[in-house]
Chimera marker file (.cmm) of the C-alpha trace (Angstrom):
<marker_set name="trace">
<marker id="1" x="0.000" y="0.000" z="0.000" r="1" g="1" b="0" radius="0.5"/>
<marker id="2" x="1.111" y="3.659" z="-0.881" r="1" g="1" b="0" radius="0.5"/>
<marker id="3" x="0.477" y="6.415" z="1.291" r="1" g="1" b="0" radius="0.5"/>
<marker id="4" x="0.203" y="10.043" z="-0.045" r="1" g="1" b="0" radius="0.5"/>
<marker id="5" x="1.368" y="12.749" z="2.387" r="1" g="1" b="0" radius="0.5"/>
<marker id="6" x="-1.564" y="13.311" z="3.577" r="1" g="1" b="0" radius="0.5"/>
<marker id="7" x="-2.580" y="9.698" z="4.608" r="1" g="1" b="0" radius="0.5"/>
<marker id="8" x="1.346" y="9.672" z="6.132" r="1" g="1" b="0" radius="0.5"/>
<marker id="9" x="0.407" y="12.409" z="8.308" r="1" g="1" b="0" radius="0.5"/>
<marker id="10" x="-2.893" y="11.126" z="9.300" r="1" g="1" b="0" radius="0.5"/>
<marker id="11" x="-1.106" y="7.727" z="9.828" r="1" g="1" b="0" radius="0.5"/>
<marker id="12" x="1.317" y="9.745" z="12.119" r="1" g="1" b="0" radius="0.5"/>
<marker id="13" x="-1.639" y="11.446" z="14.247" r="1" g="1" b="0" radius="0.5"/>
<marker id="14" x="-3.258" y="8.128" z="14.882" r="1" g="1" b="0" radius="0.5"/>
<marker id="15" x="-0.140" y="6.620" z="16.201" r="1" g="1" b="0" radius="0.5"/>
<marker id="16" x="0.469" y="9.685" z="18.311" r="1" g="1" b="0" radius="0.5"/>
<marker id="17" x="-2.904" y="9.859" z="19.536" r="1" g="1" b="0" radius="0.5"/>
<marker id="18" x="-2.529" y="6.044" z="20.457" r="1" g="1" b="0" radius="0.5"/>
<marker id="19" x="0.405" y="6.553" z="22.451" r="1" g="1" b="0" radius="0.5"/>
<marker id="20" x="-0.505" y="9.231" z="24.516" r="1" g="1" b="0" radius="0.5"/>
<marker id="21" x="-3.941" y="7.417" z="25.265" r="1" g="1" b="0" radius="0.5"/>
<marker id="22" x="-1.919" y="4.431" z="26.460" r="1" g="1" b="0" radius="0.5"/>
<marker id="23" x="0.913" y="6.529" z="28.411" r="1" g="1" b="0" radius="0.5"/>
<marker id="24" x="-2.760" y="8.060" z="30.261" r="1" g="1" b="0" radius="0.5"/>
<marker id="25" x="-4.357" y="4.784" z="30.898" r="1" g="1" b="0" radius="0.5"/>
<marker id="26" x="-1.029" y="3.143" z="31.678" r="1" g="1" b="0" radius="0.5"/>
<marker id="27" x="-0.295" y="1.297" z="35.123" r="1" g="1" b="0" radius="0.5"/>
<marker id="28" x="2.839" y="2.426" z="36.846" r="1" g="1" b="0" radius="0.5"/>
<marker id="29" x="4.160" y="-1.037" z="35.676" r="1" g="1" b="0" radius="0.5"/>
<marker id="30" x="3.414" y="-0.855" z="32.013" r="1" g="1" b="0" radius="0.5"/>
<marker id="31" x="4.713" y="2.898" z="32.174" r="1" g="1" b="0" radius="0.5"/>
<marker id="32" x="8.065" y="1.336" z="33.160" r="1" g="1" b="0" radius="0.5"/>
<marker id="33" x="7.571" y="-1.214" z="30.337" r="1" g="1" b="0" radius="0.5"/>
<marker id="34" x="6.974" y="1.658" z="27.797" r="1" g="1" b="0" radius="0.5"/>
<marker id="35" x="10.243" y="3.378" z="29.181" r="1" g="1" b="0" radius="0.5"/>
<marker id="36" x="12.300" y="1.005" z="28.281" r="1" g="1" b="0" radius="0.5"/>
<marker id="37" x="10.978" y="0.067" z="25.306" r="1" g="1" b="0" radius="0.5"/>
<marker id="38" x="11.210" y="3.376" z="24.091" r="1" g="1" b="0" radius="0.5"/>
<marker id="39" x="14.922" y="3.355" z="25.293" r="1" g="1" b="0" radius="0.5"/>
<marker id="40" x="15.975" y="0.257" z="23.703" r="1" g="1" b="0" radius="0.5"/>
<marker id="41" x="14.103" y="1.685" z="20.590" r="1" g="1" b="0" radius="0.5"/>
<marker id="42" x="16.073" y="4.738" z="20.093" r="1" g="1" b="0" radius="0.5"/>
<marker id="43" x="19.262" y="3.034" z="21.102" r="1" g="1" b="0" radius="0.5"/>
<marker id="44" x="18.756" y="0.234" z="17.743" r="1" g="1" b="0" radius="0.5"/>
<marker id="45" x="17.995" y="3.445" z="16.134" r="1" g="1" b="0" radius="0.5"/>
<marker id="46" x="20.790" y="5.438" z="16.724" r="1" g="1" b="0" radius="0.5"/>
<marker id="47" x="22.683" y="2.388" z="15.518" r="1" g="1" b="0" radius="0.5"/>
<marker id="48" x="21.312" y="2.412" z="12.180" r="1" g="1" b="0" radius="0.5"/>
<marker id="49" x="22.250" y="6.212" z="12.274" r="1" g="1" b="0" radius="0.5"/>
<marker id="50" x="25.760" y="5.012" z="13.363" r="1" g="1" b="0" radius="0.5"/>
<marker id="51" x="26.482" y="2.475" z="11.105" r="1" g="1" b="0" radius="0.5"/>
<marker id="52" x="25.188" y="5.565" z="7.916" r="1" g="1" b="0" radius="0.5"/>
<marker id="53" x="27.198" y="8.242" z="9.687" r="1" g="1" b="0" radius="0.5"/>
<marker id="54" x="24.269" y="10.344" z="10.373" r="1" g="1" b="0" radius="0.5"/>
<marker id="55" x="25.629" y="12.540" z="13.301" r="1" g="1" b="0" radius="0.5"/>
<marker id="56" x="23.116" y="14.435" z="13.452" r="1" g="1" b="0" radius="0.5"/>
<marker id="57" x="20.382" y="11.704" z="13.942" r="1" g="1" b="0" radius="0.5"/>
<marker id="58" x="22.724" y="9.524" z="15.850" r="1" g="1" b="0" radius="0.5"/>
<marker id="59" x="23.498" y="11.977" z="18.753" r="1" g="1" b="0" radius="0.5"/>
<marker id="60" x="19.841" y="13.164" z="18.869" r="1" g="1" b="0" radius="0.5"/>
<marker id="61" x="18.449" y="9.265" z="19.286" r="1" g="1" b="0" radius="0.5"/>
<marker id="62" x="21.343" y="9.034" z="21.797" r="1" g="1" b="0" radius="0.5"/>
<marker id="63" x="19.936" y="12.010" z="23.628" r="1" g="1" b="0" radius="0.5"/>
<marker id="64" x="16.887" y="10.625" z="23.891" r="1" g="1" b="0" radius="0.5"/>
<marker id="65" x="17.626" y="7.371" z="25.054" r="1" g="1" b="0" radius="0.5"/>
<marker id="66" x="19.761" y="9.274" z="27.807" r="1" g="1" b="0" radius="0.5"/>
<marker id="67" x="16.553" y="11.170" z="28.712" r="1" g="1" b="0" radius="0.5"/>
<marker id="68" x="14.816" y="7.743" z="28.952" r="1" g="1" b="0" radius="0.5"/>
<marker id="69" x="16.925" y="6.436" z="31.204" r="1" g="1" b="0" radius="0.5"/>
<marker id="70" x="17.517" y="9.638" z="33.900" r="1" g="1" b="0" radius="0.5"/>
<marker id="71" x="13.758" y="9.408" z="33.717" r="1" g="1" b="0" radius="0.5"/>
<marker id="72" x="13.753" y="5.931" z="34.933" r="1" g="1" b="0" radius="0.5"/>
<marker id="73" x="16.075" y="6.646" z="37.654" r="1" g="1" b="0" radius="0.5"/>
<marker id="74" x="14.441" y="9.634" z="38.421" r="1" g="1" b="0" radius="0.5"/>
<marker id="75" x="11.195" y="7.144" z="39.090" r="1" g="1" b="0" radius="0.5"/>
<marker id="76" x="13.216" y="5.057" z="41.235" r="1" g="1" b="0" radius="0.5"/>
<marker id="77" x="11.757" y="4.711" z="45.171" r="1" g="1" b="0" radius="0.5"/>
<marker id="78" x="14.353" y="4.066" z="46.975" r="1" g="1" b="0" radius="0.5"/>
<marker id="79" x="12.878" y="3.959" z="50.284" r="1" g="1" b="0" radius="0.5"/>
<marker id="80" x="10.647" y="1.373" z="49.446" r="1" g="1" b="0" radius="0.5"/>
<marker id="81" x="12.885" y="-0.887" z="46.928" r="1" g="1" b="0" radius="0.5"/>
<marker id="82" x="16.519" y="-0.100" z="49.090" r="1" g="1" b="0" radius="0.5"/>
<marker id="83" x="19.367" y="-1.693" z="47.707" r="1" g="1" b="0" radius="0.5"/>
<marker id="84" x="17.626" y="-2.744" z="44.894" r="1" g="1" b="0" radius="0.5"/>
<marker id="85" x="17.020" y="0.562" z="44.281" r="1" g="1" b="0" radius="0.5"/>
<marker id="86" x="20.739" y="1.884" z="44.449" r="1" g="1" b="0" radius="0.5"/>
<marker id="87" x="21.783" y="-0.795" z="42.449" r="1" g="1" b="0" radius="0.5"/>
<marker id="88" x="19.389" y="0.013" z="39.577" r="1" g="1" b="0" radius="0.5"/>
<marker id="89" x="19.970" y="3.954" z="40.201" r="1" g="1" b="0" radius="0.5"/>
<marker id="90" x="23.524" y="2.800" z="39.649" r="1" g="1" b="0" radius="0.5"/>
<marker id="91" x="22.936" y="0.629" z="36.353" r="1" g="1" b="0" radius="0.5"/>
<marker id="92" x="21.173" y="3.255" z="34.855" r="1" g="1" b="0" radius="0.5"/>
<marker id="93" x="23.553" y="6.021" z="35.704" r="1" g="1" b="0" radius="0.5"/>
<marker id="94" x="26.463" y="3.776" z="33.560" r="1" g="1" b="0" radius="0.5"/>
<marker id="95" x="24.546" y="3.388" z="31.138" r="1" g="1" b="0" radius="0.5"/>
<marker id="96" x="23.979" y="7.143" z="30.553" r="1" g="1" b="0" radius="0.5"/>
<marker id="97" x="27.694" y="7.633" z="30.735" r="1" g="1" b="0" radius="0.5"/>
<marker id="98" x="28.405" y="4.023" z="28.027" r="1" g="1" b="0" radius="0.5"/>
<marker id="99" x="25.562" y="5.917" z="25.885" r="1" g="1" b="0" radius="0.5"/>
<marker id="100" x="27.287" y="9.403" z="25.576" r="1" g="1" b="0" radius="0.5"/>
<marker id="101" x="30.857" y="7.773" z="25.189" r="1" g="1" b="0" radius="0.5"/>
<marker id="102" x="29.093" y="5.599" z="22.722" r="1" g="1" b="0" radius="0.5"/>
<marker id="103" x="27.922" y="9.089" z="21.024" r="1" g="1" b="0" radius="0.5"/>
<marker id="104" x="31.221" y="10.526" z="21.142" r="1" g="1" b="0" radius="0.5"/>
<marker id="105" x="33.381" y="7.386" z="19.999" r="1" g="1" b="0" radius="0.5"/>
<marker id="106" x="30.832" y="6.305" z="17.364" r="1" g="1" b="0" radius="0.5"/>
<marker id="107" x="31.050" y="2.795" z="18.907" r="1" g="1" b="0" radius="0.5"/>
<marker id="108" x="28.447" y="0.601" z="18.213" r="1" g="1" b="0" radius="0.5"/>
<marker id="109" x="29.452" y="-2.082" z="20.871" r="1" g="1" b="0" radius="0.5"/>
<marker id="110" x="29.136" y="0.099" z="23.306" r="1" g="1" b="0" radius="0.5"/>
<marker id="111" x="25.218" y="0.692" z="22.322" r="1" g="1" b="0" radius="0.5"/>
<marker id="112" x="24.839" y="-2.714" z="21.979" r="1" g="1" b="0" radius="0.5"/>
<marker id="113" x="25.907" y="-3.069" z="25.623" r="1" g="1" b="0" radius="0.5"/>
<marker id="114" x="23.497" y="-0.417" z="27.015" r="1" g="1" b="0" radius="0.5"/>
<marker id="115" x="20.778" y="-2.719" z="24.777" r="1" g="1" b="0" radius="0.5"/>
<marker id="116" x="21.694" y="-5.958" z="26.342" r="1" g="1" b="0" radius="0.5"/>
<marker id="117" x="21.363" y="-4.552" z="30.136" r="1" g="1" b="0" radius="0.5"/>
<marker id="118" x="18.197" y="-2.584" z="29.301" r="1" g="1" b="0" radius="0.5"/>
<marker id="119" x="16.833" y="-6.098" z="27.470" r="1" g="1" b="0" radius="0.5"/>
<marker id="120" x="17.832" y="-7.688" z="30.989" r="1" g="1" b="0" radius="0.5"/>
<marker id="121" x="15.856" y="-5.126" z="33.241" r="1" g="1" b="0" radius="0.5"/>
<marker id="122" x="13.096" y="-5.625" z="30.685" r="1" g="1" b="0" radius="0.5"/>
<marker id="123" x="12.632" y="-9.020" z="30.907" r="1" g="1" b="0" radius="0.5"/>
<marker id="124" x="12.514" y="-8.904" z="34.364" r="1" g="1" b="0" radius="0.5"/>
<marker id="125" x="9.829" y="-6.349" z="34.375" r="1" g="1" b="0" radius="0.5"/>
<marker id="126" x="7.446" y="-8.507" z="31.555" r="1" g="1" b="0" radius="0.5"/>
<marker id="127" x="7.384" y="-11.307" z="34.481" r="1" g="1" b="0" radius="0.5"/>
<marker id="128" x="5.928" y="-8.801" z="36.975" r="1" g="1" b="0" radius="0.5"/>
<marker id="129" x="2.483" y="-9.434" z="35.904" r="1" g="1" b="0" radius="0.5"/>
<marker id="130" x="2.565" y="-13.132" z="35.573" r="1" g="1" b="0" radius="0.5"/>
<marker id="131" x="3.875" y="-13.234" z="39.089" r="1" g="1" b="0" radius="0.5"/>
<marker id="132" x="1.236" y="-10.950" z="40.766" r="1" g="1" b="0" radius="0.5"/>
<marker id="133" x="-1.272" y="-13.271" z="38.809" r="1" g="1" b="0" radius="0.5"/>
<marker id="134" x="0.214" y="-16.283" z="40.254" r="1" g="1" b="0" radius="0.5"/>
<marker id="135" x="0.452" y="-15.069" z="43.825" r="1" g="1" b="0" radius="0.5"/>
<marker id="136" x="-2.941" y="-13.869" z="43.543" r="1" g="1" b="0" radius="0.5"/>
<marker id="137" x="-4.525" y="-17.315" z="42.736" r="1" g="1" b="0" radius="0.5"/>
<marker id="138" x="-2.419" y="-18.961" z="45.522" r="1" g="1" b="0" radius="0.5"/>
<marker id="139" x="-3.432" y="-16.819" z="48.147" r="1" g="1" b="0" radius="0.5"/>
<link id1="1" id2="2" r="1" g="1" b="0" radius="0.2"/>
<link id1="2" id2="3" r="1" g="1" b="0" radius="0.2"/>
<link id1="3" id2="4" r="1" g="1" b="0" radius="0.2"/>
<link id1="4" id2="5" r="1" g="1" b="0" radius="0.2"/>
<link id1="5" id2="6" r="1" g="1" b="0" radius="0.2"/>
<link id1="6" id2="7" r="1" g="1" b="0" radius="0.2"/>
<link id1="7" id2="8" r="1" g="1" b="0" radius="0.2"/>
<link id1="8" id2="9" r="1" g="1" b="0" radius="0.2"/>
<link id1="9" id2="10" r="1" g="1" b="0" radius="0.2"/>
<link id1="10" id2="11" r="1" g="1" b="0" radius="0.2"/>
<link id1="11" id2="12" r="1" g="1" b="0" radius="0.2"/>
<link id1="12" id2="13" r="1" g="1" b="0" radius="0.2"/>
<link id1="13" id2="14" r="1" g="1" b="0" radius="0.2"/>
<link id1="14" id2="15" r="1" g="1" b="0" radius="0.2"/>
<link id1="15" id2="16" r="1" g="1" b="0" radius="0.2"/>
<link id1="16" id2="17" r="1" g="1" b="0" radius="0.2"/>
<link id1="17" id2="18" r="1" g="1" b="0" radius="0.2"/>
<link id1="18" id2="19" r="1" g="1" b="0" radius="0.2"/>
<link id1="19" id2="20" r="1" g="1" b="0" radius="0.2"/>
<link id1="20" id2="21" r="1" g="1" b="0" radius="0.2"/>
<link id1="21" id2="22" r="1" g="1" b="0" radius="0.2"/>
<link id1="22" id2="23" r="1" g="1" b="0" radius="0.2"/>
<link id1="23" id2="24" r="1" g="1" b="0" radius="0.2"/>
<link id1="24" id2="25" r="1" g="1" b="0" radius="0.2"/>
<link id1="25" id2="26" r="1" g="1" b="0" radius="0.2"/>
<link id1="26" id2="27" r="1" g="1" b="0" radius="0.2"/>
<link id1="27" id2="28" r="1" g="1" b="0" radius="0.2"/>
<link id1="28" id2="29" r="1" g="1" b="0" radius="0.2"/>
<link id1="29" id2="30" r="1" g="1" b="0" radius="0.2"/>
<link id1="30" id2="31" r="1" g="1" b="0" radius="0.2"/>
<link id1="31" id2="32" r="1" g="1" b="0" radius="0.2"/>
<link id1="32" id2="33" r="1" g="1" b="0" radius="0.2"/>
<link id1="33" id2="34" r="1" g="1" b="0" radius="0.2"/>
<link id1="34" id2="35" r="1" g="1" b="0" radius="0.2"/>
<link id1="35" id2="36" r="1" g="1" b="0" radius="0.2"/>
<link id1="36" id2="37" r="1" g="1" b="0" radius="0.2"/>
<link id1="37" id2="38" r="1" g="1" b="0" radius="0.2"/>
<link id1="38" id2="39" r="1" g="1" b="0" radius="0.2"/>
<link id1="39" id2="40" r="1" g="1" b="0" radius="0.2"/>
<link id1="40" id2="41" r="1" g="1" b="0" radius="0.2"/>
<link id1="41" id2="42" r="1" g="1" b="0" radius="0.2"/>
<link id1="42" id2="43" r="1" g="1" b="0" radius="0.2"/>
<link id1="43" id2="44" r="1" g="1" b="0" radius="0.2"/>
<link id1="44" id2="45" r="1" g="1" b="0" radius="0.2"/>
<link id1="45" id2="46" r="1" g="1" b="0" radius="0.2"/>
<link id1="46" id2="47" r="1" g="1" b="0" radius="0.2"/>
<link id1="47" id2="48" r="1" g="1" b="0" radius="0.2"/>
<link id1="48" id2="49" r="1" g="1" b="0" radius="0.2"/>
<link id1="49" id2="50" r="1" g="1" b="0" radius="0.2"/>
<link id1="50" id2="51" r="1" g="1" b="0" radius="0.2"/>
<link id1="51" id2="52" r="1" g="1" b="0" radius="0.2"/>
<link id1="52" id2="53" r="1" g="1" b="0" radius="0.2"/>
<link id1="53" id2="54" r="1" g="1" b="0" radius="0.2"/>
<link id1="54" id2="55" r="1" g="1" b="0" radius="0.2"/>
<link id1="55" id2="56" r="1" g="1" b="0" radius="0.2"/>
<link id1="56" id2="57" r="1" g="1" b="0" radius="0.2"/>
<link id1="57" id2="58" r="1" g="1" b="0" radius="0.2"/>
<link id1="58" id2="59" r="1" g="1" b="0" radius="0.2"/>
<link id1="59" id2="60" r="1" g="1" b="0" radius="0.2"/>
<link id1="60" id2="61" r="1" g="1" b="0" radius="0.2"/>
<link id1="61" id2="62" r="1" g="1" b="0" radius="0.2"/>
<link id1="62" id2="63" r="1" g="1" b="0" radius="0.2"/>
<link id1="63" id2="64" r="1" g="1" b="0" radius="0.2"/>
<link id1="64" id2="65" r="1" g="1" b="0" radius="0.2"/>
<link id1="65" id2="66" r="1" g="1" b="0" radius="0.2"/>
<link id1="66" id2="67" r="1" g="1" b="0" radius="0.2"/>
<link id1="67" id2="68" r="1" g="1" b="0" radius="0.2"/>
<link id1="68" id2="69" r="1" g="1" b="0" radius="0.2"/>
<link id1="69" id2="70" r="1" g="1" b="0" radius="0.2"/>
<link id1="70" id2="71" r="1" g="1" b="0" radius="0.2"/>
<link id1="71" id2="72" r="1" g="1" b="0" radius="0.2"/>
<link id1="72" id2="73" r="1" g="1" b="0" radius="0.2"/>
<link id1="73" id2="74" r="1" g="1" b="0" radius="0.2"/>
<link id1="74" id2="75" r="1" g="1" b="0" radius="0.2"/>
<link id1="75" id2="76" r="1" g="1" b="0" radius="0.2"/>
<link id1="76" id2="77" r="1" g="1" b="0" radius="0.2"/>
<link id1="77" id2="78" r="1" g="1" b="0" radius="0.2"/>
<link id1="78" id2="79" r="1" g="1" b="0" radius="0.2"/>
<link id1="79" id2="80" r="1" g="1" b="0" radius="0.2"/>
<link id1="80" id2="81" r="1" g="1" b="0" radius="0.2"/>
<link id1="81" id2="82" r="1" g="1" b="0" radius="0.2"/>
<link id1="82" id2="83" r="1" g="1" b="0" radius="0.2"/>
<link id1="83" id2="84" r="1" g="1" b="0" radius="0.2"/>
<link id1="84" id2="85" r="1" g="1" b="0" radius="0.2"/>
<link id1="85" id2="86" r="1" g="1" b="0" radius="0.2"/>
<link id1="86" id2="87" r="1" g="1" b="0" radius="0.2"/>
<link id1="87" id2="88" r="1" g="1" b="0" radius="0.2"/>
<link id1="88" id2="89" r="1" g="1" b="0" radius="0.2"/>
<link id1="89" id2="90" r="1" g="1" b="0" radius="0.2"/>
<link id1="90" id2="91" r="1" g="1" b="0" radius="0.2"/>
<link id1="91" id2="92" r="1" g="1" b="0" radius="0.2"/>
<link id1="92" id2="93" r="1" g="1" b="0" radius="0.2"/>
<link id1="93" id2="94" r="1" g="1" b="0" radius="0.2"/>
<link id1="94" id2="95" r="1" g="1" b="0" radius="0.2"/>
<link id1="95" id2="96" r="1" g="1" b="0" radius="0.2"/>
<link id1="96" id2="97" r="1" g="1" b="0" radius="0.2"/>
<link id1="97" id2="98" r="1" g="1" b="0" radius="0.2"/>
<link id1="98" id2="99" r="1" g="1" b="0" radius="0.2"/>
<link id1="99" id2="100" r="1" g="1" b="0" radius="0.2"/>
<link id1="100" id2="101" r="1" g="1" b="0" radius="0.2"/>
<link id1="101" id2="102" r="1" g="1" b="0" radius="0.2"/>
<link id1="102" id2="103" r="1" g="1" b="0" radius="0.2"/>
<link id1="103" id2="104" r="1" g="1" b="0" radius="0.2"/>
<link id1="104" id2="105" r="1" g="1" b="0" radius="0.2"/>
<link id1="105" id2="106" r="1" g="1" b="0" radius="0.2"/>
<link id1="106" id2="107" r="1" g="1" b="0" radius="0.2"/>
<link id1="107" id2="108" r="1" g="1" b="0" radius="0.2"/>
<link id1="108" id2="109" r="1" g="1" b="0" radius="0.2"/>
<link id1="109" id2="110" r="1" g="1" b="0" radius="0.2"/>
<link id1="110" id2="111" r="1" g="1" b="0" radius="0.2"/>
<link id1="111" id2="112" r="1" g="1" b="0" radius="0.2"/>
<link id1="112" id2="113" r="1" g="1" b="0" radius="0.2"/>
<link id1="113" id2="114" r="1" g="1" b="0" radius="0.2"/>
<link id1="114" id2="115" r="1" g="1" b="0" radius="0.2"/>
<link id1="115" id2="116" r="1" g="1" b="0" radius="0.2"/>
<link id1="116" id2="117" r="1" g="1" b="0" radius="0.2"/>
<link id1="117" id2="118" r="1" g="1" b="0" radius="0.2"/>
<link id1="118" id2="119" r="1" g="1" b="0" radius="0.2"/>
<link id1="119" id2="120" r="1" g="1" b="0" radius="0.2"/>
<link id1="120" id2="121" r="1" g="1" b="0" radius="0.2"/>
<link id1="121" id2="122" r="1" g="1" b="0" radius="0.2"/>
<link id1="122" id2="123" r="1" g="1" b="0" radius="0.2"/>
<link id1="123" id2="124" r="1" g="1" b="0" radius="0.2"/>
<link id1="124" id2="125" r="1" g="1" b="0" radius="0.2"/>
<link id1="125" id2="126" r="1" g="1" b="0" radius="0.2"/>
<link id1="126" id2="127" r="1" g="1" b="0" radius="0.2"/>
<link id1="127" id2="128" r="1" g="1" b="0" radius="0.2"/>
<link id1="128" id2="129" r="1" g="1" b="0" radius="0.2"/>
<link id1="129" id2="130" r="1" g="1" b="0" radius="0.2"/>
<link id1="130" id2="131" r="1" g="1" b="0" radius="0.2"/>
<link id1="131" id2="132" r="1" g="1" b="0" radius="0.2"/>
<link id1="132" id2="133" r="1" g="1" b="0" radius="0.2"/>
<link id1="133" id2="134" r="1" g="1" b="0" radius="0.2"/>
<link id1="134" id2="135" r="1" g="1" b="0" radius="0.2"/>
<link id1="135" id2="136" r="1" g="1" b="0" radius="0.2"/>
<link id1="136" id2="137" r="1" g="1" b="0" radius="0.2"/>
<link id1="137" id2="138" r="1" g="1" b="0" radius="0.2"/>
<link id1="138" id2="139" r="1" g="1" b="0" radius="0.2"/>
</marker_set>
């Protein structure tokens, strides 16, 4: 199918629209989901704009996936989660520093290191639910 400009646009709306619905009707939990997703998502990108020696677009995707992350520490409680907390508060803060050196040294491994440890904390978050389920129907 071929979109004219106009149907791209409208196409791009939607999509907007349908993310900030979900980001409003979000739990906490799938907020943190959406985070990193939309971490890893601009990291892959900023790959692509790597490996093409797009500066410009590289260092911008980097950005954002910086911003994604200091907002996920920023969300961190850690009087509740303790040393879980610190530990994650101090994952995340490497991985904002392997992200800009990444930026600066055009090196890809160094993204795809930030990708693998954000793909770890993500996995462990998509088993939240299925362990709250569980828990619920044993108690």
């Amino acid at each position: 199918m071929v979109y004219t400009s106009h149907q791209g646009a409208g196409l791009a709306r939607y999509k907007k629209v349908g993310v900030e619905t979900n980001f409003e009707t979000a739990s906490p939990h799938r907020l943190i989901q959406m985070l990193l997703e939309g971490a890893l998502e601009k990291i892959y990108l900023a790959k692509g704009y790597m490996q093409r020696a797009d500066a410009a677009l590289k260092g911008s995707h980097i950005s954002w996936a910086i911003s994604i992350i200091d907002g996920l520490r920023m969300s961190l409680d850690k009087d509740a989660a303790g040393e879980i907390s610190q530990n994650l508060d101090d994952l995340y803060d490497y991985m904002a520093r392997r992200l800009a050196e990444a930026n600066m040294e055009n090196d890809i491994g160094m993204l795809d290191e930030v990708a693998g440890l954000l793909v770890e904390i993500k996995s462990a978050w998509d088993v939240v639910p299925e362990l709250i389920q569980e828990h619920e129907t044993t108690v």
